[in-house]
C-alpha positions as CSV (number, residue, x, y, z in Angstrom):
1,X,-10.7,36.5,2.0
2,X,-8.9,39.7,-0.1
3,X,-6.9,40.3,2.7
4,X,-5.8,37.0,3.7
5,X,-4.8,36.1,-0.1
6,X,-3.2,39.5,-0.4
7,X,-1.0,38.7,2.4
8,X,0.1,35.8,0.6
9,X,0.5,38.0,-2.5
10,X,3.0,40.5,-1.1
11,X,5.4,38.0,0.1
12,X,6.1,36.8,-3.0
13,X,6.8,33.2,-2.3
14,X,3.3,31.6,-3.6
15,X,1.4,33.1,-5.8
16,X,2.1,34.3,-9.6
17,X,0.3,37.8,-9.1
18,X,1.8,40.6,-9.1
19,X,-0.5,42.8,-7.6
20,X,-3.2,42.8,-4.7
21,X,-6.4,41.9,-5.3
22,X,-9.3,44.8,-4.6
23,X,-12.7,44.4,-3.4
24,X,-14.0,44.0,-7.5
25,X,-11.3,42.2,-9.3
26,X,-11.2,40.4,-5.9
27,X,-14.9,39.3,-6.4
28,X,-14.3,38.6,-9.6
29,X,-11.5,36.4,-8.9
30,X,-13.3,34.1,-6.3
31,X,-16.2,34.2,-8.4
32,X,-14.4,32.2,-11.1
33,X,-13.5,29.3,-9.4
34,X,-15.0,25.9,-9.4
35,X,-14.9,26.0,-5.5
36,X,-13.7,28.1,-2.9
37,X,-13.3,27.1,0.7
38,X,-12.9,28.7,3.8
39,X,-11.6,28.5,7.6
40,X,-14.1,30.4,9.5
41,X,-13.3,31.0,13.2
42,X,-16.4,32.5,15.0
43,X,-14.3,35.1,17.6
44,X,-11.8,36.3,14.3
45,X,-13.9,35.6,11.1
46,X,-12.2,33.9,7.9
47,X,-8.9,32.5,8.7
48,X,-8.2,30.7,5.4
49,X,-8.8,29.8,2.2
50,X,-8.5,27.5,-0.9
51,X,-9.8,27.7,-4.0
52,X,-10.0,25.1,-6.6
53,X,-10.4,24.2,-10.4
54,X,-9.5,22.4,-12.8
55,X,-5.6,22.0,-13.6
56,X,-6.3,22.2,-17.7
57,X,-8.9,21.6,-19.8
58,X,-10.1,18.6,-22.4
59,X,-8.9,15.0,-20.9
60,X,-6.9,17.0,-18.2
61,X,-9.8,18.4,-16.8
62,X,-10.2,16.0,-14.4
63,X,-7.2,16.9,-12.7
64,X,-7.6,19.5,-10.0
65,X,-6.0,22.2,-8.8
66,X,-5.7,24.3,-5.5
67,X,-4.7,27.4,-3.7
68,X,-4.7,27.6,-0.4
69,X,-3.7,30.8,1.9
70,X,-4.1,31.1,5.7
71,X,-3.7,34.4,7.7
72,X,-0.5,34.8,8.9
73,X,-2.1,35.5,12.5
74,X,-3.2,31.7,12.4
75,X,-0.8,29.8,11.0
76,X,0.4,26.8,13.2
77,X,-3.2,25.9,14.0
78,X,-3.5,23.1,11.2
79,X,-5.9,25.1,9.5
80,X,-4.2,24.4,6.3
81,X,-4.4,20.8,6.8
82,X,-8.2,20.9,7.2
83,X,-8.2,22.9,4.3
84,X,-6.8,20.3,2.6
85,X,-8.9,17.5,3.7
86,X,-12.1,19.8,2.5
87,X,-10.7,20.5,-0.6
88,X,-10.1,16.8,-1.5
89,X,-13.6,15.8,-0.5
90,X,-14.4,18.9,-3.2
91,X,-12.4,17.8,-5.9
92,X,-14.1,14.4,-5.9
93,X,-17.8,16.2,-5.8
94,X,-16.8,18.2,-8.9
């Protein structure tokens, strides 16, 4: 999952970050979402991810909000579209 999000990190197009995750502040970081999700393929391993919570807090909490990233490897596969579909499913059970 740290390397796939990483990837998406050090492009610069997608996420605010500045700097990679590592294997703590990378636990740390998935640890404190609401949800994470991922795209497991049995012959690669993880393939993508999302994770999600909520957009503010107060009355806004209601309102989600999601990051996905899938391996650059992978892309063109519509694993970010199941992605997607999970995560909606998600939002509504939390």
């Amino acid at each position: 999952m740290i390397a796939i999000w990483n990837e998406v990190v050090e492009t610069g197009d997608a996420f605010p970050q500045e700097y990679p995750l590592t294997r703590d502040t990378g636990a740390e970081f998935f640890a404190s979402q609401t949800y994470v999700g991922v795209a497991v393929d049995e012959r690669v391993g993880v393939v993508g991810l999302y994770i999600l919570h909520p957009n503010n807090v107060g009355r806004c909490g209601h309102i989600a909000n999601a990051s996905y990233a899938v391996s650059s490897a992978c892309r063109g596969q519509h694993i970010g579209e199941k992605l997607v579909l999970d995560c909606l499913e998600q939002a509504r059970l939390h």
